[in-house]
KEGU-810741 format. One record per atom (N, C-alpha, C, O): chain; atom name; z, x, y. Coordinates in nm, 3 decimals, always signed. Each point is the difference from the previous one (the first is absolute). Layout:
N
 cadena atomo       w       u       v
      A    CA       Z       X       Y
...
END
This chain:
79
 cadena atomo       w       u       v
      A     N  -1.833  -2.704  +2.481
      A    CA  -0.052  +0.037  +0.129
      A     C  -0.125  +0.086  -0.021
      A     O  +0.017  +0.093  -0.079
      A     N  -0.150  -0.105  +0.139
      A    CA  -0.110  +0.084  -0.005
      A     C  +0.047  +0.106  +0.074
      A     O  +0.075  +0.015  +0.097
      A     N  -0.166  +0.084  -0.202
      A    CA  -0.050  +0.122  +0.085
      A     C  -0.104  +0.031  +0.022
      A     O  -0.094  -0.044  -0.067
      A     N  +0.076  +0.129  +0.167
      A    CA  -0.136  +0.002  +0.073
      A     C  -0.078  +0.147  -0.112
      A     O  +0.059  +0.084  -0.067
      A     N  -0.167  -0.099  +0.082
      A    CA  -0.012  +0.117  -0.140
      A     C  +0.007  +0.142  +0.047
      A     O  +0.024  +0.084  -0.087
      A     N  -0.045  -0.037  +0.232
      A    CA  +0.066  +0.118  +0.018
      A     C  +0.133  +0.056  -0.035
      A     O  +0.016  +0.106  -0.060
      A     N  +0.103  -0.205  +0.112
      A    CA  +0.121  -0.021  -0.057
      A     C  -0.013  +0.026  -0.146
      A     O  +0.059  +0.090  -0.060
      A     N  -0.132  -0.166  +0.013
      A    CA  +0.006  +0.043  -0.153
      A     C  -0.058  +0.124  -0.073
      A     O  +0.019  +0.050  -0.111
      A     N  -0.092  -0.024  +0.208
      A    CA  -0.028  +0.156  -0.057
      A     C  +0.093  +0.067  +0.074
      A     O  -0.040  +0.116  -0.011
      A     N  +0.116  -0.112  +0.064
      A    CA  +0.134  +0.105  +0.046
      A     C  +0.115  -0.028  -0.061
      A     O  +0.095  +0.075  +0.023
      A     N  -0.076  -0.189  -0.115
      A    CA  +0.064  -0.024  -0.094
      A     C  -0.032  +0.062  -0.094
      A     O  +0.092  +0.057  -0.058
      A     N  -0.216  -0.042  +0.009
      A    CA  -0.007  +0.073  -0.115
      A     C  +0.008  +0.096  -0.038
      A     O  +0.039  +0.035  -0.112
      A     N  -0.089  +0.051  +0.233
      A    CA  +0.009  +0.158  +0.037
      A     C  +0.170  +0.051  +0.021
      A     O  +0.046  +0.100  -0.054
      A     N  +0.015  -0.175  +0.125
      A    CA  +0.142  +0.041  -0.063
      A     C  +0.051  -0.050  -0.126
      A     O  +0.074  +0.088  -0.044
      A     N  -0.078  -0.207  -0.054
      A    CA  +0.012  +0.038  -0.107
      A     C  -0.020  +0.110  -0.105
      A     O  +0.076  +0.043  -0.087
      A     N  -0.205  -0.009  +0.123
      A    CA  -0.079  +0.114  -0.103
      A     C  +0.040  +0.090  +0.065
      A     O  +0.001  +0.102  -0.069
      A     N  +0.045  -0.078  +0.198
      A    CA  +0.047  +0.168  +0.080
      A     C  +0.211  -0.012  -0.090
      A     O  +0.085  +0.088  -0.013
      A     N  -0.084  -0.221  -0.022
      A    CA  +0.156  +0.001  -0.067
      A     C  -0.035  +0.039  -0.158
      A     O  +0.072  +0.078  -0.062
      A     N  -0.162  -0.125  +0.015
      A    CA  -0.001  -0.025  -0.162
      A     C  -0.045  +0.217  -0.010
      A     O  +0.033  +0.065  -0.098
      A     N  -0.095  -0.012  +0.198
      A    CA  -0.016  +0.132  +0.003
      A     C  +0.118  +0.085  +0.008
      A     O  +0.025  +0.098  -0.071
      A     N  +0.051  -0.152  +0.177
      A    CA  +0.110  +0.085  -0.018
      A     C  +0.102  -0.004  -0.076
      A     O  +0.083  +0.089  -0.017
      A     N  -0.090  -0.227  -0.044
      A    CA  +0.114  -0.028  -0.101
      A     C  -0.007  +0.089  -0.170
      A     O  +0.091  +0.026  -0.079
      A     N  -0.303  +0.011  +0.068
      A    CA  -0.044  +0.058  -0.107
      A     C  +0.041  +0.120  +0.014
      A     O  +0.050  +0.058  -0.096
      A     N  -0.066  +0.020  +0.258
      A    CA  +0.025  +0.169  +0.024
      A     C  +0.166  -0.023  -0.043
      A     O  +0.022  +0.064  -0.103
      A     N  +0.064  -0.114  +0.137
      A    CA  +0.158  -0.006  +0.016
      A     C  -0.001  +0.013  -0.128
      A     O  +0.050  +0.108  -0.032
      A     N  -0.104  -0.203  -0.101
      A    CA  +0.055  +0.026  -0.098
      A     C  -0.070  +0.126  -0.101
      A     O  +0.053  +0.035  -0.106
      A     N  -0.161  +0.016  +0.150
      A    CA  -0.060  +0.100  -0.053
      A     C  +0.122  +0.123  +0.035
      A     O  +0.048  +0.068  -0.091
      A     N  -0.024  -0.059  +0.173
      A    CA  +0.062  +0.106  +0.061
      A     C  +0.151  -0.011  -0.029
      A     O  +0.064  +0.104  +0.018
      A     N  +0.005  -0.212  -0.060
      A    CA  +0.087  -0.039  -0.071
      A     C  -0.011  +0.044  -0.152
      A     O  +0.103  +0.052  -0.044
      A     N  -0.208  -0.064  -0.041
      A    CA  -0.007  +0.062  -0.137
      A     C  -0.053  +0.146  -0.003
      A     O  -0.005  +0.059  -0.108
      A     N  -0.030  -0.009  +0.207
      A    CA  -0.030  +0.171  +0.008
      A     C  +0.152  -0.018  +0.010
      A     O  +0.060  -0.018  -0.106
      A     N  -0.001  +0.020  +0.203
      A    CA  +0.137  +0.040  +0.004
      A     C  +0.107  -0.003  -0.080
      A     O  +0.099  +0.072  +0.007
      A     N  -0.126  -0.176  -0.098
      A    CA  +0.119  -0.001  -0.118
      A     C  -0.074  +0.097  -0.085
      A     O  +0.078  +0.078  -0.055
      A     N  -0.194  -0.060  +0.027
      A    CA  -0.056  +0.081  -0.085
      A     C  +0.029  +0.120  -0.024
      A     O  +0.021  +0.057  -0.107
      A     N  -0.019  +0.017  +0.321
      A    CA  +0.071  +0.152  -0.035
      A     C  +0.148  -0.025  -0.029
      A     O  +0.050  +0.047  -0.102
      A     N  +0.027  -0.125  +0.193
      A    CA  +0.111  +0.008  -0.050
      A     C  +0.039  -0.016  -0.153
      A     O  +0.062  +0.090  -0.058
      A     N  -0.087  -0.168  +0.015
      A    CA  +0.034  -0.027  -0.163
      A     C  -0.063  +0.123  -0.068
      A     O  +0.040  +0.024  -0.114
      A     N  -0.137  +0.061  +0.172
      A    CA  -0.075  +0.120  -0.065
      A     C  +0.088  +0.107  +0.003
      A     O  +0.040  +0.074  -0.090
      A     N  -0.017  -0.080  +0.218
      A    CA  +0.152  +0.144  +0.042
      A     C  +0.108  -0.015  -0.088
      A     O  +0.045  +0.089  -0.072
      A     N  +0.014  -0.253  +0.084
      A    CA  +0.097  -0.010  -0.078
      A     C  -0.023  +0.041  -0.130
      A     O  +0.052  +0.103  -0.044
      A     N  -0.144  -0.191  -0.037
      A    CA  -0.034  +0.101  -0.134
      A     C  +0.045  +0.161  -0.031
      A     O  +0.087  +0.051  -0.070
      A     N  -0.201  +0.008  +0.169
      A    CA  +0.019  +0.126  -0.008
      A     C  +0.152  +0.075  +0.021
      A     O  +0.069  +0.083  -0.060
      A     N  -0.063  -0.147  +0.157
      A    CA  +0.170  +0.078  +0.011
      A     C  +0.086  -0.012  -0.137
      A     O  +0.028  +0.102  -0.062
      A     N  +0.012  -0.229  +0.017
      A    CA  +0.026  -0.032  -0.115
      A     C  +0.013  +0.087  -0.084
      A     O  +0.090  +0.075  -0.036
      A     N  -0.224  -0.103  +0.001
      A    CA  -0.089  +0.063  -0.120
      A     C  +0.059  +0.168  +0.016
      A     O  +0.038  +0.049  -0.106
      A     N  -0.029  +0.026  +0.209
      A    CA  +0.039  +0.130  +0.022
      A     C  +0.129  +0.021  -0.001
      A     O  +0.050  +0.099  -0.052
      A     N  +0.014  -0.191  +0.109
      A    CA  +0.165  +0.019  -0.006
      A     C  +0.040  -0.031  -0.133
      A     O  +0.122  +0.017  -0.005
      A     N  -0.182  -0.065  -0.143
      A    CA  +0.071  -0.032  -0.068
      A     C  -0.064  +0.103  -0.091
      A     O  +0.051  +0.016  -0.111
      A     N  -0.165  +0.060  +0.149
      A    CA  -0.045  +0.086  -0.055
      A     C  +0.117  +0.142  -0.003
      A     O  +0.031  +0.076  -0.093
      A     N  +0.013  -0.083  +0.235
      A    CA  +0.048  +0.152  +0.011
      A     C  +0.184  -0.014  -0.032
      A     O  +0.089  +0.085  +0.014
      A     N  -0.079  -0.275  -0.075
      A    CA  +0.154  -0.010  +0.026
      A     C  -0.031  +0.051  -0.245
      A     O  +0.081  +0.050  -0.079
      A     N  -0.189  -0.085  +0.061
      A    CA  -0.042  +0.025  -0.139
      A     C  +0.063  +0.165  -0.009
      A     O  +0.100  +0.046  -0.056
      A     N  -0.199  +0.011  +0.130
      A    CA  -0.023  +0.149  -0.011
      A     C  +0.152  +0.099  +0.027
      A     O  +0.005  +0.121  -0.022
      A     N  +0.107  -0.202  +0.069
      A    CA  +0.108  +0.091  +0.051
      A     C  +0.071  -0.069  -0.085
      A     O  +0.099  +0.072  -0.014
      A     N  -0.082  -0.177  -0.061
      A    CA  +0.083  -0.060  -0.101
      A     C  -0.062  +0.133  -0.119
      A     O  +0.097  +0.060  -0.048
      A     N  -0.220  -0.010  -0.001
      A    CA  -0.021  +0.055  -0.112
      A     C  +0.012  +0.160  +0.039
      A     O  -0.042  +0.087  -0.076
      A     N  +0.110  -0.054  +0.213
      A    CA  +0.019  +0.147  -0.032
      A     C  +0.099  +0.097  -0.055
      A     O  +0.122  -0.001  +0.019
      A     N  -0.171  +0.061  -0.071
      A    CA  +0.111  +0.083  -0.067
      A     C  +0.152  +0.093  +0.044
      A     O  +0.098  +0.038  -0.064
      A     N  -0.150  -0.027  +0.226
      A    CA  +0.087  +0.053  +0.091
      A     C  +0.071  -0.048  +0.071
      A     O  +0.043  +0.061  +0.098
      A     N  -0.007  -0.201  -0.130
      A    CA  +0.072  -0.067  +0.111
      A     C  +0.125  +0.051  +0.031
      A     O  +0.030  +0.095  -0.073
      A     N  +0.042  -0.120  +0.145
      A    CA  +0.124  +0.018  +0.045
      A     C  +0.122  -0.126  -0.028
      A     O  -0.023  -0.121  -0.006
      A     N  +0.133  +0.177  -0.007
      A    CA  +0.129  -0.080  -0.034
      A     C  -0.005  -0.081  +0.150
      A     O  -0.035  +0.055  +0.104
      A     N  +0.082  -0.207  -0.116
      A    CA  +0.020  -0.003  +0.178
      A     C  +0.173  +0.031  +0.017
      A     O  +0.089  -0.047  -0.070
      A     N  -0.077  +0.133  +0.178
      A    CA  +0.115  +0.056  +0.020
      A     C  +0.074  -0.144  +0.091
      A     O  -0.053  -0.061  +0.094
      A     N  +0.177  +0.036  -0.151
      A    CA  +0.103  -0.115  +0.063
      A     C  +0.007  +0.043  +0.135
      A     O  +0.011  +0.120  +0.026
      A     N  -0.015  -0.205  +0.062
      A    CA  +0.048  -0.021  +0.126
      A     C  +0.129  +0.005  +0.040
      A     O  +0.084  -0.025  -0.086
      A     N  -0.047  +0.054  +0.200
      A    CA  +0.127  +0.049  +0.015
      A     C  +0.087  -0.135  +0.027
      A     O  +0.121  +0.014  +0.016
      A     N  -0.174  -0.132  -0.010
      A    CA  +0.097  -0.124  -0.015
      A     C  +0.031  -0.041  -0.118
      A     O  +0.113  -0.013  -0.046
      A     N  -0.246  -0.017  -0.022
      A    CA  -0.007  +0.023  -0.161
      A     C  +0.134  +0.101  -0.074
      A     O  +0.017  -0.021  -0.120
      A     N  +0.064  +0.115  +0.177
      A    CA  +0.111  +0.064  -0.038
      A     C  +0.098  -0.053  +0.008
      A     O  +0.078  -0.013  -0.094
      A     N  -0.054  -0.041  +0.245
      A    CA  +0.174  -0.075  +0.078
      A     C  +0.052  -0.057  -0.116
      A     O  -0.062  -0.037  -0.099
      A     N  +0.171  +0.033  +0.120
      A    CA  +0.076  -0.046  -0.124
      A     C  +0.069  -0.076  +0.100
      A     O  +0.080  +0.065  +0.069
      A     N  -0.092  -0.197  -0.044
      A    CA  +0.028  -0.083  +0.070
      A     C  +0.025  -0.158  -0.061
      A     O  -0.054  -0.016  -0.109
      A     N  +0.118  -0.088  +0.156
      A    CA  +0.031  -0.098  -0.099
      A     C  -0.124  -0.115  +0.014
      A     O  -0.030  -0.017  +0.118
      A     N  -0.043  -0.057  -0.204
      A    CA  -0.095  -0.058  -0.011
      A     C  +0.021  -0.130  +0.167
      A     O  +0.082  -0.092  -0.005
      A     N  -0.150  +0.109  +0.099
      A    CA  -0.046  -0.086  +0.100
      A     C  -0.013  -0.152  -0.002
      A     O  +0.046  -0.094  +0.064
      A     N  -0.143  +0.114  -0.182
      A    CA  -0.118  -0.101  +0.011
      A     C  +0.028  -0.151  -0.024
      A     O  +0.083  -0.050  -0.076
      A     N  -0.162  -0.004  +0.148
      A    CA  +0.018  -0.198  -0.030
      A     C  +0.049  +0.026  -0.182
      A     O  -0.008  +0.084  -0.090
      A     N  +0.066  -0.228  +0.118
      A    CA  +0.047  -0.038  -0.162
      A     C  -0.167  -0.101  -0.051
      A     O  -0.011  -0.048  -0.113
END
């Protein structure tokens, strides 16, 4: 079926107004994994830093048993 060539330039102009927003959507899609995967890093990177730093101190503490951890009760649990 013809088109008339105005038609076709309003065809084109919404293609290229789609192929634009489809470029912004995915730009803004890889900033976004970027910080996220950046935060994540960092957090990481810090939590395993400070789980390092309290494993090598010299002052730790005994962990004191819990008061169920005591019951002298007969074993529950699934077979």
């Amino acid at each position: 079926m013809p088109v008339d060539r105005e038609s076709q330039k309003i065809i084109e102009y919404f293609e290229m107004l789609g192929m634009r927003i489809f470029i912004a959507e995915l730009v803004w899609t890889v900033i976004g994994a970027a910080i996220f995967f950046g935060l994540l890093y960092l957090t990481l990177r810090y939590a395993i830093r400070d789980g390092l730093r309290d494993s090598q101190r010299e002052d730790r503490r005994v962990a004191i048993p819990r008061e169920r951890d005591r019951i002298s009760a007969p074993d529950m649990r699934a077979d």
